[in-house]
LOTORTOR-830017 format. One record per residue (C-alpha): x, y, z. Coordinates in steps of 0.02 Angstrom, whole numbers, plus 50000, padded with zeros to 5 digits. Each point is the difference from the previous one (the first is absolute). Example, Ala and Ser with C-alpha at 12.3 -4.5 7.8 and 13.67 -1.06 7.14 Angstrom:
LOTORTOR-830017
<guro X="50615" Y="49775" Z="50390"/>
<guro X="50069" Y="50172" Z="49967"/>
This chain:
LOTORTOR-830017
<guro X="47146" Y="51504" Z="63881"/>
<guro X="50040" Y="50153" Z="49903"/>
<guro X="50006" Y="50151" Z="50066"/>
<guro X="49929" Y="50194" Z="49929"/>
<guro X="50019" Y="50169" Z="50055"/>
<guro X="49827" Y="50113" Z="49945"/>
<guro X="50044" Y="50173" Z="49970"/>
<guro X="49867" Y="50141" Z="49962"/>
<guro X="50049" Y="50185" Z="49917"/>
<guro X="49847" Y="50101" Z="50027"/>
<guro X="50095" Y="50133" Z="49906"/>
<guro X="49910" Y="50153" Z="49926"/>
<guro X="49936" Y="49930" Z="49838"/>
<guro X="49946" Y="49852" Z="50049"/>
<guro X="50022" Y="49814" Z="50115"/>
<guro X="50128" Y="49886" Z="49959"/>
<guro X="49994" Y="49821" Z="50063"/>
<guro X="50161" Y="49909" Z="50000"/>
<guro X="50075" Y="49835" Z="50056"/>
<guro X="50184" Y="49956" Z="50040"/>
<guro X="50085" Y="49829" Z="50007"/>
<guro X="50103" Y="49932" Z="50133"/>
<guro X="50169" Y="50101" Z="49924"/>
<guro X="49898" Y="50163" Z="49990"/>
<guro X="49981" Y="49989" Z="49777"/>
<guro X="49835" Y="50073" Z="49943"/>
<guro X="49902" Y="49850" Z="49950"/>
<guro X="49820" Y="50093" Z="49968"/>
<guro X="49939" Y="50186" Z="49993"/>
<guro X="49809" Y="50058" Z="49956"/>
<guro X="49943" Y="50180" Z="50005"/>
<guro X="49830" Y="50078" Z="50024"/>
<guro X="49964" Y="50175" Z="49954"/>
<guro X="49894" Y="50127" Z="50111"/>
<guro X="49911" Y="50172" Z="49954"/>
<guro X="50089" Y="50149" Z="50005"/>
<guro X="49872" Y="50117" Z="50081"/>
<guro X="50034" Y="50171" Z="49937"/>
<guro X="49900" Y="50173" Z="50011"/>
<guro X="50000" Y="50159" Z="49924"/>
<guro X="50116" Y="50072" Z="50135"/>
<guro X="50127" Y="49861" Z="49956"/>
<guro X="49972" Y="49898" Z="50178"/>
<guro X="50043" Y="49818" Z="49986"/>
<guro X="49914" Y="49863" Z="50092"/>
<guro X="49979" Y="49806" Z="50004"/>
<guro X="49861" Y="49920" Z="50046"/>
<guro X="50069" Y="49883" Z="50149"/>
<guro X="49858" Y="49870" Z="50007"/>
<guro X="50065" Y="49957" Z="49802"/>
<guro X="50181" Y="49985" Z="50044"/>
<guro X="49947" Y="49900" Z="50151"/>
<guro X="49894" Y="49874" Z="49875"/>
<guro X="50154" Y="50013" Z="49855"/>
<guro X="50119" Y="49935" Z="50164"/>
<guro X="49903" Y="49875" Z="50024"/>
<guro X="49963" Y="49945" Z="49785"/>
<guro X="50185" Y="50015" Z="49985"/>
<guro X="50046" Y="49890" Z="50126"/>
<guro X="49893" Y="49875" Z="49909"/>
<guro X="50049" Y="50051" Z="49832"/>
<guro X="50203" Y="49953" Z="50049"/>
<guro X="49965" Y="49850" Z="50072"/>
<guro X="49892" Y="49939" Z="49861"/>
<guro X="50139" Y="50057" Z="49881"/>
<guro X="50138" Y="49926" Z="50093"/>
<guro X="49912" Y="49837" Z="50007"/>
<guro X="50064" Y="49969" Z="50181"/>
<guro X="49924" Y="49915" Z="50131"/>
<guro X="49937" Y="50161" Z="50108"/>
<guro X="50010" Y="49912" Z="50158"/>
<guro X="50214" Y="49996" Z="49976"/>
<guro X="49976" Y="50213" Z="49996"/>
<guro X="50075" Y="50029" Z="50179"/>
<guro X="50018" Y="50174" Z="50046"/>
<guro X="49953" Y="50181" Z="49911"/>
<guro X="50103" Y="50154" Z="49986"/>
<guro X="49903" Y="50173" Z="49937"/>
<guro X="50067" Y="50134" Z="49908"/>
<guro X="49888" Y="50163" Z="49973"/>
<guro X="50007" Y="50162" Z="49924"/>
<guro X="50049" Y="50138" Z="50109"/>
<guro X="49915" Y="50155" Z="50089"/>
<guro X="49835" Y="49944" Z="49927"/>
<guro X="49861" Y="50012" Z="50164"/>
<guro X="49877" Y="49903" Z="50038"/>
<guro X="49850" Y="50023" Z="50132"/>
<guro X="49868" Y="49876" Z="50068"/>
<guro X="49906" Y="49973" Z="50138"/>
<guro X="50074" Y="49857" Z="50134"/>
<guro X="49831" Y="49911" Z="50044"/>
<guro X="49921" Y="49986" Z="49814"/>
<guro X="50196" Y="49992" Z="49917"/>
<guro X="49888" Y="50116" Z="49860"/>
<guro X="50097" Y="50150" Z="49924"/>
<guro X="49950" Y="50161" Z="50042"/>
<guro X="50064" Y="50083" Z="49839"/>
<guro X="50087" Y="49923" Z="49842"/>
<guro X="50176" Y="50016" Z="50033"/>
<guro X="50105" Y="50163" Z="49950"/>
<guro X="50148" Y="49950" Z="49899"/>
<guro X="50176" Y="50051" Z="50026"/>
<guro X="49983" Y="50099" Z="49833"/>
<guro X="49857" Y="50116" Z="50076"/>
<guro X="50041" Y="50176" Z="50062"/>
<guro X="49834" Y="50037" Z="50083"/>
<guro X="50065" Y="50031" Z="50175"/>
<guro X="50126" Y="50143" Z="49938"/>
<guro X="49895" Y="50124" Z="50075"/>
<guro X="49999" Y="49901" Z="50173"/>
<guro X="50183" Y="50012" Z="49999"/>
<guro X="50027" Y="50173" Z="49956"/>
<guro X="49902" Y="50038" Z="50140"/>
<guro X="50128" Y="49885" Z="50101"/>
<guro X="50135" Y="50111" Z="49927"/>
<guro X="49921" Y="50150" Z="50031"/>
<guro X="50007" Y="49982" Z="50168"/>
<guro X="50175" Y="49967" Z="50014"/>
<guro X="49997" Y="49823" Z="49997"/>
<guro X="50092" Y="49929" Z="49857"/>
<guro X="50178" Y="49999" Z="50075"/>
<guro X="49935" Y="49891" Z="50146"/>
<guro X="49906" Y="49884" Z="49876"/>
<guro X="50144" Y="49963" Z="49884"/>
<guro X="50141" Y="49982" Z="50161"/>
<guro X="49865" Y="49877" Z="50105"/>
<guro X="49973" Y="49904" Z="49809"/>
<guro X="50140" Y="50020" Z="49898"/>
<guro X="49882" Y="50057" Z="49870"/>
<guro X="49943" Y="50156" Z="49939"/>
<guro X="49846" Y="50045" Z="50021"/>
<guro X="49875" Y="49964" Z="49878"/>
<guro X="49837" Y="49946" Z="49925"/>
<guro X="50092" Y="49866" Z="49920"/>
<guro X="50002" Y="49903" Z="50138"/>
<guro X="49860" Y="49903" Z="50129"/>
<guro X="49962" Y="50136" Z="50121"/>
<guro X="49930" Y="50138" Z="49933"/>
<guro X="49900" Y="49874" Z="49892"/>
<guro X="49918" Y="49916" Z="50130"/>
<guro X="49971" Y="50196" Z="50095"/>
<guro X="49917" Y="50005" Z="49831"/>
<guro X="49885" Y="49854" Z="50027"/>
<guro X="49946" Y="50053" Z="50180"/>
<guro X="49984" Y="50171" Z="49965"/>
<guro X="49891" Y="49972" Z="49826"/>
<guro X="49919" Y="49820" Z="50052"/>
<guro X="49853" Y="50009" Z="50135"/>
<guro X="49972" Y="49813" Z="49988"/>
<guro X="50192" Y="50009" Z="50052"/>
<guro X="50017" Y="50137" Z="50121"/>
<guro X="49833" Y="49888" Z="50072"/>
<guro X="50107" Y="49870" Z="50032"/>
<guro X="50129" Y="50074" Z="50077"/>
<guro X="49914" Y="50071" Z="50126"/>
<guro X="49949" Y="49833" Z="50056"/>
<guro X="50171" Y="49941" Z="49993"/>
<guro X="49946" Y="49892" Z="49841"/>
<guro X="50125" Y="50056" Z="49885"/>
<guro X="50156" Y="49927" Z="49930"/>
<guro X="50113" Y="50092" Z="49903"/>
<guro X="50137" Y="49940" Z="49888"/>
<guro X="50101" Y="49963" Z="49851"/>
<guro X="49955" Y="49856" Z="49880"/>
<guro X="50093" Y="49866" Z="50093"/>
<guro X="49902" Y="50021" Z="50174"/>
<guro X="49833" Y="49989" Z="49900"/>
<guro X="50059" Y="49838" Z="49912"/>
<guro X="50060" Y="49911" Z="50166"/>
<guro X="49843" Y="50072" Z="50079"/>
<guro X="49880" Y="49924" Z="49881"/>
<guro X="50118" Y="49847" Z="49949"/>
<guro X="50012" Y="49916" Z="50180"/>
<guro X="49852" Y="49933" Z="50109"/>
<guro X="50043" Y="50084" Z="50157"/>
<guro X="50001" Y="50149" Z="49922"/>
<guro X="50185" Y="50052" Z="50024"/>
<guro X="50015" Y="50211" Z="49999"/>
<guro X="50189" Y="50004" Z="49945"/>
<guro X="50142" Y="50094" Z="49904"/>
<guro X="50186" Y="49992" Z="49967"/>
<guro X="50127" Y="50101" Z="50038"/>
<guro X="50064" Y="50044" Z="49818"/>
<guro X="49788" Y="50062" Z="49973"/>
<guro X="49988" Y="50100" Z="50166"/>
<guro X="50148" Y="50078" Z="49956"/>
<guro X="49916" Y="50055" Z="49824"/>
<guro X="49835" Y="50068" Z="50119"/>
<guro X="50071" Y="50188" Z="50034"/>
<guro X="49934" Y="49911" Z="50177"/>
<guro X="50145" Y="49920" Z="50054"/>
<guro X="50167" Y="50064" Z="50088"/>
<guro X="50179" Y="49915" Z="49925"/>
<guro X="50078" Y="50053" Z="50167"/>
<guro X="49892" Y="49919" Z="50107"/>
<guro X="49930" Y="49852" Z="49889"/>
<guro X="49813" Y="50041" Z="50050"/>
<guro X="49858" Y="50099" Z="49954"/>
<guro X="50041" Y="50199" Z="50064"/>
<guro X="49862" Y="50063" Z="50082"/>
<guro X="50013" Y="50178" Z="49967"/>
<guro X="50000" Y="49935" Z="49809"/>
<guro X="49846" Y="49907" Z="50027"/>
<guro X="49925" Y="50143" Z="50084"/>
<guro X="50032" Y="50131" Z="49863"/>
<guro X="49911" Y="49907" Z="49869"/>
<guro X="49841" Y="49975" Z="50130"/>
<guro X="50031" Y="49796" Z="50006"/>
<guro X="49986" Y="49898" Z="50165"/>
<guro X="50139" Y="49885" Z="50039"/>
<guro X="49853" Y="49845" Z="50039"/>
<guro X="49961" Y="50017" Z="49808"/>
<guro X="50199" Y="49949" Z="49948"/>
<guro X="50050" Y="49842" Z="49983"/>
<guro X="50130" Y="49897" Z="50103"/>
<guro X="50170" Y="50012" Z="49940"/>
<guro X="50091" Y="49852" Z="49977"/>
<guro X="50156" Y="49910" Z="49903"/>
<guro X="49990" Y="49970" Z="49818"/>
<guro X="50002" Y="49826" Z="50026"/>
<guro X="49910" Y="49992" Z="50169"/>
<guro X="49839" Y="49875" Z="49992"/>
<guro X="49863" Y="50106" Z="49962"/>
<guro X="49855" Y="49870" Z="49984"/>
<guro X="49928" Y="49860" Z="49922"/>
<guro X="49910" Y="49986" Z="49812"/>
<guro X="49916" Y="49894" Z="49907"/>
<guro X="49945" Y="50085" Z="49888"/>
<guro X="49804" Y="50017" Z="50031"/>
<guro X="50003" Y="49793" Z="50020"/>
<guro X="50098" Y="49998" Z="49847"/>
<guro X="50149" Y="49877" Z="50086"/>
<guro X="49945" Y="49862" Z="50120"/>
<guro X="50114" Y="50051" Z="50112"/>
<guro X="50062" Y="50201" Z="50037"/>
<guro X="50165" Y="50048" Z="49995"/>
<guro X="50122" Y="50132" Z="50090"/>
<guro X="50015" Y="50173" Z="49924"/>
<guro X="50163" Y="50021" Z="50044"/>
<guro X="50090" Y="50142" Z="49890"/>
<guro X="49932" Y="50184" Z="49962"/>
<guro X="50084" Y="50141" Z="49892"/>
<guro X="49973" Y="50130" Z="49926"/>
<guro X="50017" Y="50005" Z="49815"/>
<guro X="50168" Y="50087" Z="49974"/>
<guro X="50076" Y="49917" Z="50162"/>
<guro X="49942" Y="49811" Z="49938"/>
<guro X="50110" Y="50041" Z="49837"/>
<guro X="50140" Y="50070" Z="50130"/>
<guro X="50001" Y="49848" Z="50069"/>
<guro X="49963" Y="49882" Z="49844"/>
<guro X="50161" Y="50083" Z="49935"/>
<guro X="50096" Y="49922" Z="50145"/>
<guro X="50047" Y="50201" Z="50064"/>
<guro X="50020" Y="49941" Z="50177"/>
<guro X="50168" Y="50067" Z="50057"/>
<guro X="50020" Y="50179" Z="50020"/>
<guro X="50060" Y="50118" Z="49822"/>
<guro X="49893" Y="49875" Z="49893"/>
<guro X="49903" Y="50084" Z="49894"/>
<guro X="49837" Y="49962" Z="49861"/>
<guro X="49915" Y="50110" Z="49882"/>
<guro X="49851" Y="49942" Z="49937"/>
<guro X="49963" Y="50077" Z="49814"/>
<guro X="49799" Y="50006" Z="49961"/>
<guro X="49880" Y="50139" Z="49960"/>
<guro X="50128" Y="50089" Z="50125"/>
<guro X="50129" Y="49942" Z="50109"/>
<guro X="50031" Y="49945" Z="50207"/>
<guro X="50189" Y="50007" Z="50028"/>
<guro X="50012" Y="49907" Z="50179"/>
<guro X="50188" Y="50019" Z="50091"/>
<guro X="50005" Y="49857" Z="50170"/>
<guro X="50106" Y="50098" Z="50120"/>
<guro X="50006" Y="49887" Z="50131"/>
<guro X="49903" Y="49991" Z="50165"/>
<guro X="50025" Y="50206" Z="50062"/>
<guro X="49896" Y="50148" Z="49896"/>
<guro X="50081" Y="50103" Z="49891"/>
<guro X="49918" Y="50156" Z="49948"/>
<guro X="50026" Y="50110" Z="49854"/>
<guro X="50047" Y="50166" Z="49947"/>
<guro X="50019" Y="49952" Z="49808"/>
<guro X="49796" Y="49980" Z="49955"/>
<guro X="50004" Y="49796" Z="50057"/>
<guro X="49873" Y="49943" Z="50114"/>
<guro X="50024" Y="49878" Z="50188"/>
<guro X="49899" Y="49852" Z="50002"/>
<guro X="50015" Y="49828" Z="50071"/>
<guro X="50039" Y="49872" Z="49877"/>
<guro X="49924" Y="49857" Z="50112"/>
<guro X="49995" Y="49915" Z="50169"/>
<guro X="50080" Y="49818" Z="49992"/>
<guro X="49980" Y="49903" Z="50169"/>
<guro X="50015" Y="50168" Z="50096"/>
<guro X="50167" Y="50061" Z="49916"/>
<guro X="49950" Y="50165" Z="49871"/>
<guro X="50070" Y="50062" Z="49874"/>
<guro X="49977" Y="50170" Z="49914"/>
<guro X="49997" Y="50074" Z="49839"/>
<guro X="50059" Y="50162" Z="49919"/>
<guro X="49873" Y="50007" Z="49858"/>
<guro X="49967" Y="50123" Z="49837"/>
<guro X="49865" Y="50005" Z="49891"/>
<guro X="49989" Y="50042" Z="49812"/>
<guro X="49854" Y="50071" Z="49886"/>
<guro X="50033" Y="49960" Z="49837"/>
<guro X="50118" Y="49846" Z="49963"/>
<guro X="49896" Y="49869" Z="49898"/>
<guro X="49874" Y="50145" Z="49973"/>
<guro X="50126" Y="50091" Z="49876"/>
<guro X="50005" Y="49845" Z="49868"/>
<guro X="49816" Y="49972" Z="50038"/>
<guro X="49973" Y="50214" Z="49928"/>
<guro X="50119" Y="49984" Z="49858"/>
<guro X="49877" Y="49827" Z="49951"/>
<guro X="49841" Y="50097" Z="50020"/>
<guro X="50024" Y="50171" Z="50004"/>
<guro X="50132" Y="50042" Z="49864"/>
<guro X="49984" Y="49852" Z="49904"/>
<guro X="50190" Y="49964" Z="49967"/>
<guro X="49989" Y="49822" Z="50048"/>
<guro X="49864" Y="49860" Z="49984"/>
<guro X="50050" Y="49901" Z="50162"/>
<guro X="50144" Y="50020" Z="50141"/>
<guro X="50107" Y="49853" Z="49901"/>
<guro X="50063" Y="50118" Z="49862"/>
<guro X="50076" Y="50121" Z="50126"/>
<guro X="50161" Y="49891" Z="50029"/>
<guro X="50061" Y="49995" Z="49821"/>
<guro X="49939" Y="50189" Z="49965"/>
<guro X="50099" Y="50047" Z="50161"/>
<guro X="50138" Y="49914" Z="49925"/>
<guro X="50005" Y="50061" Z="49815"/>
<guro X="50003" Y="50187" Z="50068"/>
<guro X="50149" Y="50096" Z="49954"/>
<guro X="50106" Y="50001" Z="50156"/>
<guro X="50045" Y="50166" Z="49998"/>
<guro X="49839" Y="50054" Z="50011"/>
<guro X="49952" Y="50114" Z="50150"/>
<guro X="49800" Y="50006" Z="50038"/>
<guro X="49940" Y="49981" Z="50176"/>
<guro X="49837" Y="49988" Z="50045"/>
<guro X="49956" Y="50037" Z="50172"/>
<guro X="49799" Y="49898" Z="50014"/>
<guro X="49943" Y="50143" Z="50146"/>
<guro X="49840" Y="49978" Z="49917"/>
<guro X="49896" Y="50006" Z="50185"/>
<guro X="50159" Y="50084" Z="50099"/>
<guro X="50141" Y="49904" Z="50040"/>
<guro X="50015" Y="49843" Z="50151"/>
<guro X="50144" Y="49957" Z="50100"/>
<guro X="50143" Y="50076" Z="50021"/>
<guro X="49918" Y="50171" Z="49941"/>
<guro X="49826" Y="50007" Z="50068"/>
<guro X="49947" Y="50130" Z="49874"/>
<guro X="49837" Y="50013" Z="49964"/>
<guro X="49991" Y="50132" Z="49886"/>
<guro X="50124" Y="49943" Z="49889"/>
<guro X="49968" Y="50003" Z="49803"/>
<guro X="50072" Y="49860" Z="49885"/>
<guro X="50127" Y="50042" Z="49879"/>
<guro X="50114" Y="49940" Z="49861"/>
<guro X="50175" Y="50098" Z="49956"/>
<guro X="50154" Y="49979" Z="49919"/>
<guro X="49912" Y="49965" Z="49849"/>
<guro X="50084" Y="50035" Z="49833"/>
<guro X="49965" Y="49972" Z="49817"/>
<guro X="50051" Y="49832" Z="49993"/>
<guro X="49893" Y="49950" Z="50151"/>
<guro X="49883" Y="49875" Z="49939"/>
<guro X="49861" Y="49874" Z="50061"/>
<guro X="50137" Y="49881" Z="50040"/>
<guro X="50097" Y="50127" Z="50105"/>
<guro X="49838" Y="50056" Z="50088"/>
<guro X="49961" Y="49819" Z="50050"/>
<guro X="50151" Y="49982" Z="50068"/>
<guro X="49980" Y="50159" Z="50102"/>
<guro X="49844" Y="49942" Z="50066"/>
<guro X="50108" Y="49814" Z="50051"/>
<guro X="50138" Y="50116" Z="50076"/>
<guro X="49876" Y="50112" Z="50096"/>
<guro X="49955" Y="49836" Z="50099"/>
<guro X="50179" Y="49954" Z="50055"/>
<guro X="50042" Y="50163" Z="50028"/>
<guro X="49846" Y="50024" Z="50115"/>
<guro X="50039" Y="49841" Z="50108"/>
<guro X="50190" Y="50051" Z="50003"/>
<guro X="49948" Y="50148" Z="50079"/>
<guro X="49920" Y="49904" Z="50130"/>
<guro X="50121" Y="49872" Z="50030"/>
<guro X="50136" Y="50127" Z="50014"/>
<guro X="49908" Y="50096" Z="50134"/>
<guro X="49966" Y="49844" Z="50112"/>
<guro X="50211" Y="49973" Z="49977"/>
<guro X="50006" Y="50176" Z="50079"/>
<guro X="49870" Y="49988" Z="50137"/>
<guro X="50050" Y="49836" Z="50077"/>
<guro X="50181" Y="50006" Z="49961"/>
<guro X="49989" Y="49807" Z="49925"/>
<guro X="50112" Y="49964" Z="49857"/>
<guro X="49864" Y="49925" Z="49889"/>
<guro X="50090" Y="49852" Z="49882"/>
<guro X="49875" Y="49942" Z="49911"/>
<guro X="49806" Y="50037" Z="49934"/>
<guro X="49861" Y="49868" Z="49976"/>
<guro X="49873" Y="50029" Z="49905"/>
<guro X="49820" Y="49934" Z="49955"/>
<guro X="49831" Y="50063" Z="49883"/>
<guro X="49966" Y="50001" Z="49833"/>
<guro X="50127" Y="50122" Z="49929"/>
<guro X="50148" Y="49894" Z="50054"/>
<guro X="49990" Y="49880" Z="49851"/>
<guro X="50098" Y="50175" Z="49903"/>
<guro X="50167" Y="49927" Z="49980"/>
<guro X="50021" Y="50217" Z="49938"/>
<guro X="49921" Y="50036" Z="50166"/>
<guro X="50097" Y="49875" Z="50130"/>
<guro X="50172" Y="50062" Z="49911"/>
<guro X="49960" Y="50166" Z="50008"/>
<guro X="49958" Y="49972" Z="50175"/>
<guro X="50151" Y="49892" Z="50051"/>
<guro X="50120" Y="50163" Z="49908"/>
<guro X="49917" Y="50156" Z="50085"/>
<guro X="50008" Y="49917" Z="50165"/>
<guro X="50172" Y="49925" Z="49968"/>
<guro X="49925" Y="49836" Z="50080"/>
<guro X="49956" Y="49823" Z="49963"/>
<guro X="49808" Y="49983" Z="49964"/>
<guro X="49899" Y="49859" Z="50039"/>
<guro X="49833" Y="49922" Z="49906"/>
<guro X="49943" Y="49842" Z="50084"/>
<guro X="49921" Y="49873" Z="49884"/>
<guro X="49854" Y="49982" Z="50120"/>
<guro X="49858" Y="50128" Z="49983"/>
<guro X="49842" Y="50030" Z="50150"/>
<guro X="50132" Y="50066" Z="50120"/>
<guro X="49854" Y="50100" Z="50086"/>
<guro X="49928" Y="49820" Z="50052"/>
<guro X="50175" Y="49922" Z="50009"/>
<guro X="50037" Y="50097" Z="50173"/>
<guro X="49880" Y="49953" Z="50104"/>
<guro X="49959" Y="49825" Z="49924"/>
<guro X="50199" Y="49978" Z="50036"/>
<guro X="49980" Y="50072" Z="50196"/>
<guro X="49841" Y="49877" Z="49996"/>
<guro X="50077" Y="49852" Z="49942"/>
<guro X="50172" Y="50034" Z="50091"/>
<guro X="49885" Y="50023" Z="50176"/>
<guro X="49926" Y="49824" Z="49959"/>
<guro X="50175" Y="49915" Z="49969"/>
<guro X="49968" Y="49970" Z="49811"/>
<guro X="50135" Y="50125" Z="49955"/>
<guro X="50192" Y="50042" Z="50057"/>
<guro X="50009" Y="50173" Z="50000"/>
<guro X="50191" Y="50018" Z="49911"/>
<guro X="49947" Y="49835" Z="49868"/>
<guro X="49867" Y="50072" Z="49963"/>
<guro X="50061" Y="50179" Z="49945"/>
<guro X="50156" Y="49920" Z="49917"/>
<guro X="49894" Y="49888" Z="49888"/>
<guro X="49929" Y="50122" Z="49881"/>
<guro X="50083" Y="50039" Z="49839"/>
<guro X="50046" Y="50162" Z="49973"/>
<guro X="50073" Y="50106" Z="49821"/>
<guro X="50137" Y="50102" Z="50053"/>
<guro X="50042" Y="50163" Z="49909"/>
<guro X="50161" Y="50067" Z="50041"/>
<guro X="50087" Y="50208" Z="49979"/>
<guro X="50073" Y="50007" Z="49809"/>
<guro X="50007" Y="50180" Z="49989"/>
<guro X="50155" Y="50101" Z="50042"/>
<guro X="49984" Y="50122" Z="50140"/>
<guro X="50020" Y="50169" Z="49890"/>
<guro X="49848" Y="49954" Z="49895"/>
<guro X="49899" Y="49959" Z="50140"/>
<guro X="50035" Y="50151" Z="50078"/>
<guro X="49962" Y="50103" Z="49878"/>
<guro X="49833" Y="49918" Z="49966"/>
<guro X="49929" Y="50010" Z="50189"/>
<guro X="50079" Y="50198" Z="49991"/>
<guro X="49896" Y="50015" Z="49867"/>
<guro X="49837" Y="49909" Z="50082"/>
<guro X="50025" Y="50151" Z="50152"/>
<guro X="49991" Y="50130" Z="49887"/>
<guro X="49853" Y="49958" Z="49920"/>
<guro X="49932" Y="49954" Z="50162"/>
<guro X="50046" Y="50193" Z="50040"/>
<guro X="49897" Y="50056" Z="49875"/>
<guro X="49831" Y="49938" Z="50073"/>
<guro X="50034" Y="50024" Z="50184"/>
<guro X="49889" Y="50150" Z="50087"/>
<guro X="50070" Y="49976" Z="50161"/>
């Protein structure tokens, strides 16, 4: 009997279902879409009854496209995009409210009323985070404080509260299971990285009731039993949850402390393992837990980026110097190497390490020979430069020598862009041939809970490009030297 590891990436844009072989290879991956419910004030929601039916059609769509025998599936791991909250009520499993997406800054007011009261130190040293609307807490304040079908609920001790990957267990086993992971609790704004539980006076601030949280447990704990609305004769274990950015941490094989990923999309999560003790930051990085393996954690240092991917995807749409990301490689590499633009994509404030909201965007160093070539290249450059930035301040914070980056997204098929990468940080890069390293994580804590997988195999069994430093170090210091002053030039703080 063969034997298949399910993974589902209920990721932002949509539900991917995908199935791995007995070595861990991708063998079949299908996608399903879901609407992007947007208002005039910009607030993003999801409709959680339609991801719950596209978890359910992909599942069926994989299999079908795999051409396996479902009933050799043995175990699922979940990946799911971040922050995003979800409420419903525990007796129907209904949703209260269409879930408020990690993009949606509706509860800024409930946290500058947090922060007006003096509370914003305590929130960030309780959960490593800064305060914000960005993340689960004041979003689900939101929802009790806007919601009277909610706030209902609550009262009658109804409610559950969470982030995607509680609502999927919820409504995925029979029993019912109300659970979460560490690396997602730790995402909440709930959650304290000291003590490894949800902090009550956090809790309290935002006006939620511990009884609506979910239990806490290992990423690869059992959470439940599926089948999929009848869909396999026989249910199997759920037995690996991550979030998003942590399933690619751990996709990328980053389990000893000073491994590092950056993942380059729309923006970009830099993740740092530092081992099994907090570290927390004075250099703009964030403390979160990477994951909880069989009761030993590990936490993260982590940054996060605006505009990486986003840069190529204006100079496509917006100027109109290129007709698709491909032709940015060999434009980057035709441009006169003397050449000294910067651009500096502040174009909503700047992310990690800055936190500079007010920041403009802005290209200098241009001069009369400056051409579209040159000003792609700036806009390849200003994505290195951003992540170096990042990287380098993680070095600092934790003290960890880091040797080596791996990488994953979109953007790291730019031989230009890995180089560049590799010679700014004066490191070895990494690109692993495999892609879905969201799903990889927990599929791989899933399958490795189940005894399909060896941990150490598996990790040293996928194929990776390595780009190494070519560039000597005067030229690389006077590039980044240049990348801070132009970086001075938009800074209001």
């Amino acid at each position: 009997m063969k034997k298949y590891v399910l993974g589902i990436d209920q990721s932002t844009q949509g539900t991917k279902g995908i199935i791995f072989d007995g070595s861990g290879k991708i063998i079949a991956r299908t996608d399903l879409a879901h609407d992007q419910i947007i208002n005039e004030k910009g607030w993003v929601e999801h409709n959680p009854d339609q991801i719950m039916k596209n978890v359910i059609q992909v599942v069926k769509n994989v299999v079908e496209k795999a051409g396996i025998d479902k009933e050799e599936i043995l175990t699922l791991g979940i990946s799911n995009q971040r922050e995003t909250a979800v409420c419903w009520n525990k007796n129907t499993g209904r949703p209260v409210y269409n879930a408020i997406i990690w993009q949606c800054a509706r509860g800024e007011a409930i946290c500058n009323k947090i922060a007006e009261d003096g509370y914003a130190q305590m929130v960030q040293e309780h959960s490593g985070i800064p305060l914000s609307p960005y993340y689960s807490a004041a979003k689900i304040a939101w929802v009790l404080q806007n919601v009277p079908e909610a706030k209902e609920a609550a009262d009658k001790g109804e409610l559950a509260v969470g982030t995607m990957d509680s609502y999927l267990v919820y409504q995925l086993t029979k029993d019912h299971a109300f659970k979460t992971d560490y690396s997602n609790a730790s995402r909440t704004q709930m959650f304290n990285v000291s003590a490894l539980d949800w902090d009550e006076e956090l809790i309290s601030l935002f006006g939620i009731k511990k009884e609506m949280l979910a239990e806490i447990c290992d990423s690869n704990a059992l959470y439940g039993y599926t089948d999929f609305d009848g869909y396999l004769e026989e249910a199997i274990p759920i037995h690996g949850v991550m979030g998003d950015s942590h399933g690619a941490l751990y996709g990328q094989g980053c389990v000893n402390p000073g491994m590092i990923k950056a993942t380059y999309g729309t923006g970009s999560s830099i993740m740092m393992n530092v081992g099994e003790k907090p570290i927390f930051s004075d250099k703009g990085v964030v403390t979160s837990l990477a994951w909880s393996l069989s009761g030993k954690v590990n936490y993260v240092l982590e940054g996060n980026i605006n505009y990486t991917g986003a840069v190529i995807t204006w100079l496509q749409k917006d100027l109109g110097l290129i007709a698709s990301a491909k032709e940015t490689e060999e434009l980057a590499k035709s441009a006169n190497p003397g050449d000294t633009t910067y651009l500096v994509p502040a174009f909503t404030g700047l992310g990690a390490p800055y936190w500079d909201s007010k920041a403009k965007a802005v290209v200098s160093g241009i001069t009369r020979t400056t051409g579209k070539a040159e000003l792609v290249r700036a806009a390849l450059d200003c994505i290195v430069y951003q992540i170096s930035d990042v990287v380098n301040a993680m070095a600092e914070d934790s003290g960890i020598k880091v040797d080596e980056l791996r990488v994953d997204g979109g953007p790291t098929k730019n031989g230009y862009l890995m180089q560049f990468q590799s010679d700014i940080l004066d490191i070895p890069v990494q690109v692993p041939d495999a892609e879905e390293l969201s799903a990889m994580g927990p599929a791989y804590a899933a399958g490795i809970a189940m005894g399909i997988y060896e941990q150490t195999a598996l990790f040293e069994s996928l194929n990776r490009t390595r780009f190494t430093p070519e560039m000597d170090a005067e030229t690389r210091c006077t590039k980044y030297a240049g990348w801070k002053e132009s970086i001075g030039l938009v800074l209001t703080k």
